[in-house]
C-alpha positions in Angstrom: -63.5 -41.6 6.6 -61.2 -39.3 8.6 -58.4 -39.7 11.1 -59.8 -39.0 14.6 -57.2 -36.1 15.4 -58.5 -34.2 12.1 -61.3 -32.2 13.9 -58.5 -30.8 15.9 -57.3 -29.2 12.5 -58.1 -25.2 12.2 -58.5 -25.5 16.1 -56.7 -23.6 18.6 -53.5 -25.8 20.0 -54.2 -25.4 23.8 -57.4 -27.9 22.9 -54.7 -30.0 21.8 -52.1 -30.0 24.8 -55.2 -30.2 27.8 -56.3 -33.9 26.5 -54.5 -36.8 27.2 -52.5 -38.4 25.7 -50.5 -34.8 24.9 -51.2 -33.2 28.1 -48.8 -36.0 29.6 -46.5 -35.4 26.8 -43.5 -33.5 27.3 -42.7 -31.5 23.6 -40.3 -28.2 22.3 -41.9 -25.8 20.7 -39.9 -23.6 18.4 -41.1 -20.7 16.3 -39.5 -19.5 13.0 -40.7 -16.0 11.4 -39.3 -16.8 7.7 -41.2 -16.6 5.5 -44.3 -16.7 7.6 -44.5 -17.4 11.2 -44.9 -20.8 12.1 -45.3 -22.3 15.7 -44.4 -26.0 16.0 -44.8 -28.5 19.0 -42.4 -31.3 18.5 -43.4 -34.8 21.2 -40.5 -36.6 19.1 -40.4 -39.6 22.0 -43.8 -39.9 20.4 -43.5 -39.7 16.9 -45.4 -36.4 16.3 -45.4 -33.2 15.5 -47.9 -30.5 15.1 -47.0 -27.4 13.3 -49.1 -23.8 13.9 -50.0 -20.7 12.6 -49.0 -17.3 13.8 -52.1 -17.7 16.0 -51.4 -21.0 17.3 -53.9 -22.7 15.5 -53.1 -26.4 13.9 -52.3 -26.3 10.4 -50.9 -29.5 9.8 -49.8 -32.9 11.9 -47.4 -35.4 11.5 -47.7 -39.0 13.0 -44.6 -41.9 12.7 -44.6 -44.8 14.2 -45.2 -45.6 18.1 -47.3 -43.4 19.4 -48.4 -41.8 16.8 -49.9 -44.8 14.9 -52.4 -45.1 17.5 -53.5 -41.9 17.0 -53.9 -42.1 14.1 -56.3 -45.0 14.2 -54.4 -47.1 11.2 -51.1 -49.8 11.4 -48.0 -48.8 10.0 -47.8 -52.1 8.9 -51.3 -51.6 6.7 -50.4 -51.6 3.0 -51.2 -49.1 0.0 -53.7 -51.3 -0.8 -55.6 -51.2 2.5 -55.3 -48.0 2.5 -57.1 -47.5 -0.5 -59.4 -49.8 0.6 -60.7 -47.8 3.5 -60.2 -44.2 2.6 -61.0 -44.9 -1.4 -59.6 -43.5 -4.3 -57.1 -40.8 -3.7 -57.3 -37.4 -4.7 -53.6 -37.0 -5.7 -50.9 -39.4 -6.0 -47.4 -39.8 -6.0 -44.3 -42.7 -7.5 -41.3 -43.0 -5.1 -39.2 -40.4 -6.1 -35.6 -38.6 -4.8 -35.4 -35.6 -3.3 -32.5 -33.7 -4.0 -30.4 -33.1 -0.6 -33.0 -35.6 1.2 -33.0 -38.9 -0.9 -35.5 -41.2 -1.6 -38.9 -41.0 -1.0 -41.8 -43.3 -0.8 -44.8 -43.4 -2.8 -48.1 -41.0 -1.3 -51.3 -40.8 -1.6 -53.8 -37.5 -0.3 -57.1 -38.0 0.5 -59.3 -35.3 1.1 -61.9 -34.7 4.0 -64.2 -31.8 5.1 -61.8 -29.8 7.1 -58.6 -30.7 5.3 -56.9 -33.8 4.1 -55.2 -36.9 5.0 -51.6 -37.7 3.0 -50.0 -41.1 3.5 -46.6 -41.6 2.9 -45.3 -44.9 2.5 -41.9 -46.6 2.7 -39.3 -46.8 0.0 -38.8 -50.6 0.1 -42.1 -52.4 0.5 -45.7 -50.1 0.3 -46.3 -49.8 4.4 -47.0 -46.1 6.2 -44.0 -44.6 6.6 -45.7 -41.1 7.5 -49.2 -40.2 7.9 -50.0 -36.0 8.1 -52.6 -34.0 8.5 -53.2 -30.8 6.5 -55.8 -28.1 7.4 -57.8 -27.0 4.4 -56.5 -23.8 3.8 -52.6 -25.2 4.2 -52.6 -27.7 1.8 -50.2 -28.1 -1.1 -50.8 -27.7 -4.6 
């Protein structure tokens, strides 16, 4: 049921960065200390990111189209209903929505696995994956 990247969530980020395709990746990583540390690795030619704890271990990660599509192991261009299909019936959900200061947001749906869950964000106009992410158990929103 799971993404294949998920068992790297929990896991330190060097496992990460030494297999291919990331270890041919070129990325930024920035840290910010407020109001917890958090480490991130940006690859944004890719269309991922992977964000960190203080101890460099993968908390969450975020896959857009391109490259991170393929990682992911699911189209962009699947719909919510595929979706559903394969990963079954979601454990949260959400209606498109506005964000105040970011603007409209897609419709989501979270799906939860052993080590953490799956959230799939889709577009505005029409239901295709806008955004799929990653969350390590312990990270995940209420």
């Amino acid at each position: 049921m799971t993404v294949p990247l998920a068992r790297y969530l929990g896991r330190p980020v060097d496992e990460l960065l030494h297999v291919e395709p990331f270890s041919k990746w070129r990325f930024v990583r920035s840290v910010e200390h407020e109001p917890s540390t958090e480490i991130s690795y940006e690859f944004d030619s890719h269309g991922v990111d992977v964000t960190c704890d203080e101890f460099e271990c993968i908390k969450a990660m975020f896959l857009r189209s391109g490259a991170g599509e393929s990682l992911a192991g699911l189209s962009f261009s699947a719909c919510r209903r595929e979706v559903l299909r394969r990963f079954g019936i979601p454990e949260k959900s959400g209606s498109p929505h506005q964000i105040p200061g970011l603007g409209a947001c897609g419709a989501w749906d979270r799906f939860r696995f052993a080590s953490g869950t799956l959230h799939v964000e889709y577009r505005v106009e029409g239901d295709e994956i806008a955004m799929i992410t990653l969350i390590r158990a312990d990270s995940i929103p209420i």
